[in-house]
Structures are given as structure tokens and as C-alpha cells.
C-alpha positions as CSV (number, residue, x, y, z in Angstrom):
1,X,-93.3,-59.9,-189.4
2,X,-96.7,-59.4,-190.9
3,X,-98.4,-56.3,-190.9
4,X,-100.7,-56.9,-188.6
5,X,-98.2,-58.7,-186.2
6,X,-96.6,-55.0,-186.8
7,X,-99.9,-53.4,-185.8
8,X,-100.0,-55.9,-182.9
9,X,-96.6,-55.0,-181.4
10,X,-97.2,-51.1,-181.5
11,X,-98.2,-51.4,-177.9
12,X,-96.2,-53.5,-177.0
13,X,-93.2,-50.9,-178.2
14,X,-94.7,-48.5,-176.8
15,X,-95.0,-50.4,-172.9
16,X,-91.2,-51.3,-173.3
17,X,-90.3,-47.6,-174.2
18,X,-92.5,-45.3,-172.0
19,X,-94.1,-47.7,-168.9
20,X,-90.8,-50.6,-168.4
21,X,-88.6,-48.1,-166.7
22,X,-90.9,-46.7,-164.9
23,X,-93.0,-50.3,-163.3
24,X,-88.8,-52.1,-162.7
25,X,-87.2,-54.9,-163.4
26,X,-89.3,-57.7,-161.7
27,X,-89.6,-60.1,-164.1
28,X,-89.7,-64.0,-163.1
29,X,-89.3,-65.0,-166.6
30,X,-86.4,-65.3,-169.2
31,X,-86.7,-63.6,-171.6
32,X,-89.1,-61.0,-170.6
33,X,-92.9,-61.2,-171.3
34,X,-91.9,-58.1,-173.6
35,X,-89.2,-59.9,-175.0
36,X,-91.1,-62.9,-175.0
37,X,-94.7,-61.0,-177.1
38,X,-92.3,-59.8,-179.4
39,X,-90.5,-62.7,-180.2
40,X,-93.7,-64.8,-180.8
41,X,-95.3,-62.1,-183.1
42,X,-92.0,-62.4,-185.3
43,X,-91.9,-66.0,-185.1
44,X,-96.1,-67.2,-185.3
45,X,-97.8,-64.3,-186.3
46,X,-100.5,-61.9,-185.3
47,X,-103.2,-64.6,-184.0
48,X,-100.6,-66.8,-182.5
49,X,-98.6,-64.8,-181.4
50,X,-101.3,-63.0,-179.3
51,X,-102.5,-66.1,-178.0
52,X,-98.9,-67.6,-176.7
53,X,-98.3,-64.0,-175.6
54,X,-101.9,-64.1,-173.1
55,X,-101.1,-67.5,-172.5
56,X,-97.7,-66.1,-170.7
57,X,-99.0,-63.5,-168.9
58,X,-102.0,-65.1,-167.4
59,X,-99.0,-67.4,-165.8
60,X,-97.3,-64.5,-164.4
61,X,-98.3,-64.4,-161.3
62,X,-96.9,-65.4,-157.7
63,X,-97.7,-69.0,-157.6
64,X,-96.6,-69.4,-161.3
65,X,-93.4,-70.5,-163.0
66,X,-90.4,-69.2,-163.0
67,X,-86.9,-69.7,-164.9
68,X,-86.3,-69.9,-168.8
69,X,-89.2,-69.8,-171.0
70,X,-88.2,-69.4,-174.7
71,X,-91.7,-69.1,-177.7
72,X,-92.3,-72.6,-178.6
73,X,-90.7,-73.9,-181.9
74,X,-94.0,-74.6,-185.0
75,X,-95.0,-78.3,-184.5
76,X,-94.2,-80.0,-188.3
């Protein structure tokens, strides 16, 4: 991960180790959008990353998706 994907993901850390336990377990996604932010940082990148990551939670809503929804693999 780059160092600003590390920079990126402090907050992210942060939500998952002070906030999650408190908000529950709710989630309609799998993995987690936590799981999910973290994962795309490793994988894309800062700028990437952050943009699939927004792009997941603005579908996180009641009349969105559901089920398994794994970071997209780089396009070659």
C-alpha cells in the first residue's frame, strides 16, 4: 500500500475500531464496505481506491444491492 493509501485508510481504521461496534452489524454487503475500502486501497491505490470505495457506499442504501461484492480485478 502506498503511503498515501496508508494516510487514506487511517479513518477508515479508526471507524472499524472505535464507531463498528457501536453502529452493529447491518451490512447488506460481502465483504463489508470496511472490508471492502480497505481492500481497494491495498489493491488500486489512494485515488482509486477512494473512488470504488464512494462508489460503494453511495449504493448502500435500501433500494440498493445486496449479496457478494468483491473490488474489481485492474482491467489489462
Amino acid at each position: 500500500m502506498s503511503p498515501l493509501a496508508h494516510l487514506v485508510a487511517l479513518p477508515i481504521r479508526a471507524y472499524r475500531l472505535f464507531l463498528s461496534p457501536w453502529v452493529g452489524h447491518g451490512c447488506r454487503f460481502q465483504p463489508t464496505c470496511s472490508v471492502y475500502a480497505l481492500e481497494a486501497l491495498a489493491k488500486r491505490g489512494a485515488v482509486t481506491g477512494t473512488w470504488l470505495t464512494v462508489r460503494r457506499l453511495v449504493r448502500c442504501h435500501p433500494w440498493g444491492g445486496s449479496g457478494y461484492d468483491p473490488v474489481p480485478e485492474r482491467k489489462r
